[in-house]
Steps between C-alpha positions, in 0.01 A plus 500: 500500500811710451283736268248566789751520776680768291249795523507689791106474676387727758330348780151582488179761440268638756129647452253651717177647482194679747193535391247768653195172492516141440574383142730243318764661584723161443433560131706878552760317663539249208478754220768648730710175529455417130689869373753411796550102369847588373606542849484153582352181345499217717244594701211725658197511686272756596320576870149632549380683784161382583266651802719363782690224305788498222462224172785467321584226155889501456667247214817421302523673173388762302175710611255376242646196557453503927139629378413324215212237697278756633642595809536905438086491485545242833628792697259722658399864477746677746635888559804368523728288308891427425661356268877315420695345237829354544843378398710372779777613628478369825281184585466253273282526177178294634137571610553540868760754468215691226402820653313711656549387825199444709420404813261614861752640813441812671381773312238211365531361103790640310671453172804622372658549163883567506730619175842449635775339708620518822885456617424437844160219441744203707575748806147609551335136489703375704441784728114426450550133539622570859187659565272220379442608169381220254622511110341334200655624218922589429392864380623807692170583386353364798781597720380855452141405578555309809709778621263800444188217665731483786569898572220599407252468835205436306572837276634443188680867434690451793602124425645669147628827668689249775633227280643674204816611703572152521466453143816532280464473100276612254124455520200648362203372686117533481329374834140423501259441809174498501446933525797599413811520164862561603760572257802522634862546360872458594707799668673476165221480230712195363166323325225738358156536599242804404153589566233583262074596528241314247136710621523430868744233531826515655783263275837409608753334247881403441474689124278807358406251188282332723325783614431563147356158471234528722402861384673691812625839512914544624469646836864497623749260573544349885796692576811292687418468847134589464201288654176540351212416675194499259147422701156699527685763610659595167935477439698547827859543462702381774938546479745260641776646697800533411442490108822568306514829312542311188349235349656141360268428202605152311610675177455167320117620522581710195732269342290205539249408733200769417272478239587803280162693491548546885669800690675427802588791739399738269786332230329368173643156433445563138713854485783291726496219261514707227799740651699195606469394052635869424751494731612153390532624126646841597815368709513118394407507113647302245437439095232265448214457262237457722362559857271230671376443864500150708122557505296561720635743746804630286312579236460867595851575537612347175214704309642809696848339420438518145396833479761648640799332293265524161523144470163355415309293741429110376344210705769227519351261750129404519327443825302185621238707738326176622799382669541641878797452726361182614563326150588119607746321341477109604812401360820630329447500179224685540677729771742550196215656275329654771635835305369404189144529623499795661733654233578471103712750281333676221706333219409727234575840725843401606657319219826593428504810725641678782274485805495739801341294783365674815424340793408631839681274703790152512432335746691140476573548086322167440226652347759791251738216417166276390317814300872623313539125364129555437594824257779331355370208367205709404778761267577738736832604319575704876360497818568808740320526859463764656321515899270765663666418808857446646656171632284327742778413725389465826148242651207660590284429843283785460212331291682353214581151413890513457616376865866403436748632280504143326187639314730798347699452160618883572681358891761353414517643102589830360304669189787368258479134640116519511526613145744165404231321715203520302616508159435876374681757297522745765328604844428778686304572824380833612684654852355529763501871448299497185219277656450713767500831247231244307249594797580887479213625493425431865716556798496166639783265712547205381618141579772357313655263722458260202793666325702658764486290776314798723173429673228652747564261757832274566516182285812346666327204619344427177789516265640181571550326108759610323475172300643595152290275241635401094 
């Protein structure tokens, strides 16, 4: 599954909605989810507030998929609802770990939806362990909702006002009891969340996009730090203490993770993408016959790309959309043409000349080395790369699935041997300096610990594999 395992994945995608009277509101929520699918695909669920109770359907999969039997219209009218799709980072990829995470404790029912990662999840359940908490899932999900049940005192703003001290990491979380929607986000505004108004209703989700998809109006995004409290008392804003000046946003939100029609933090991931492909052809160009895209989510920076160097913009590579990250591949021969159906060269574009590739990201080089042999044996006379983002060097803990530096072509190689590596004509990454000028047009902090080794929050006990694989 090297082709899978070498695209980076962001943990997860979080939606929440209030309603001012008792509706479907699970069918918001999955509208939501749907627009947010790209987020994670392995699984969801979504939770209903219901007079004094909260029904919830979770599966493995994609949403139409976890609700393709009937069981959206099976949940009942509510004011209330959240929603969550994943793709593990933490926790293994199976139904009990699927979130949100509900269960009955103090401040009554409760369910959780969490995008994110803590660094500290071992050091607070054992901590909660001592005190005769009971765990049925490996999520840190759940750490976080045990611990906020346990402060709390039967009142669930103080539960979240006491616990998240104790959290350390990224998460974007929308809390649901039975009255009341919390959105809450780290000190550091790692993982994005905003807040939007359809009529009446409150929503709450990771991206913009799916605000859009459910017909709701951009209020503002959760700002780092920030605890919303959304009941019949309209928006409260409550502040954590202590909230650094400036934020840590996960820049790979604009290289990567976000859909492209959503703004994050006041940044348009569409107007970053398309800086990063000008900046690319302005300081890394090269002679070539043609600019293409790795579709789908460098296809905006190659157009942009082309533009700015004059050289025309040609699909090279064509797209299998009905194959999602969770593509099996029973055995190797298969596994060995897993590439093949998700992606084929456009013979008659790319015969006999020379191709600029762009790419957001290289994660392993598996996947380059397999698409350049691709482009060759289709006529690509040359095949030039260029990335909308610098070396990913270092793991990420923060909500990403690249835990060791094992994962990471660009730890133990330099651009040169990379180059050699996977078979092209020439590579070049951006810096780090023209990424972040990608996102100019907002004056946001962001986390690159990814490529420099510099995080929020201490990694030390996490980097522990240096492994260097061939």
């Amino acid at each position: 599954m090297d082709e899978i395992h070498d695209e980076i994945h962001d943990e997860c995608g979080v939606f929440g909605v209030y309603s001012s009277e008792n509706r479907t509101v699970a069918h918001t929520v999955y509208y939501g989810l749907y627009a947010l699918q790209h987020r994670g695909q392995e699984s969801g669920g979504i939770a209903v507030a219901f007079a004094d109770k909260i029904v919830y359907h979770k599966g493995m999969g994609l949403i139409p998929e976890i609700f393709s039997h009937g069981e959206l219209e099976k949940l009942p009218e509510g004011d209330i609802a959240v929603g969550h799709v994943r793709y593990s980072t933490t926790g293994a990829s199976q139904l009990l770990n699927a979130q949100p995470v509900v269960f009955t404790g103090k401040c009554g029912k409760m369910a959780l939806a969490h995008n994110g990662n803590l660094t500290n999840t071992k050091q607070l359940r054992d901590e909660l362990i001592k005190r005769n908490a009971v765990f049925q899932t490996t999520i840190d999900s759940e750490v976080m909702a045990i611990m906020i049940n346990d402060l709390s005192d039967g009142d669930i703003l103080k539960g979240v006002i006491r616990a998240c001290p104790h959290f350390k990491g990224a998460y974007a979380l929308v809390i649901m009891t039975t009255d009341k929607l919390i959105a809450v986000r780290d000190p550091y505004g790692i993982r994005p969340l905003c807040i939007g108004m359809a009529d009446d209703d409150v929503v709450v989700a990771s991206e913009s996009c799916a605000l859009d998809a459910v017909g709701a109006n951009f209020l503002r995004d959760v700002k780092p730090g920030e605890i919303v409290v959304i009941d019949s008392n309209g928006i409260q804003s409550h502040m954590m203490q202590n909230v650094p000046k400036d934020g840590n946003l996960c820049i790979f939100e604009y290289v990567y993770f976000a859909r492209h029609d959503s703004v994050i933090d006041g940044c348009s991931v569409y107007h970053a993408r398309q800086e990063a492909g000008r900046l690319l052809a302005r300081h890394y160009g090269v002679e070539a016959d043609m600019v293409a895209g790795v579709p789908d989510s460098a296809n905006v920076a190659a157009r942009a790309y082309a533009e700015e160097s004059g050289i025309p913009f040609v699909e090279a590579l064509a797209k299998n959309r009905y194959v999602g990250r969770t593509f099996i591949q029973p055995d190797q021969r298969q596994r060995e043409n897993s590439l093949s159906v998700k992606m084929n060269a456009l013979r008659a574009n790319i015969r006999g000349k020379r191709l600029i590739i762009i790419d957001d990201s290289i994660v392993r080089g598996t996947t380059m080395r397999k698409i350049i042999k691709m482009l060759r044996e289709a006529g690509a006379k040359e095949v030039h790369i260029r990335i909308c983002s610098p070396i990913v060097k270092h793991p990420c803990h923060l909500g990403i699935d690249i835990q060791t530096y094992s994962q990471l072509i660009g730890a133990y190689k330099t651009e040169e041997q990379i180059c050699e590596s996977i078979g092209a004509d020439s590579l070049k990454y951006l810096s780090v300096e023209h990424l972040v000028e990608s996102c100019k047009k907002s004056n946001l902090h962001f986390c690159l610990g990814c490529f420099t080794g510099s995080y929020p929050y201490p990694m030390d006990d996490y980097e522990t594999d240096k492994l260097k694989f061939e």
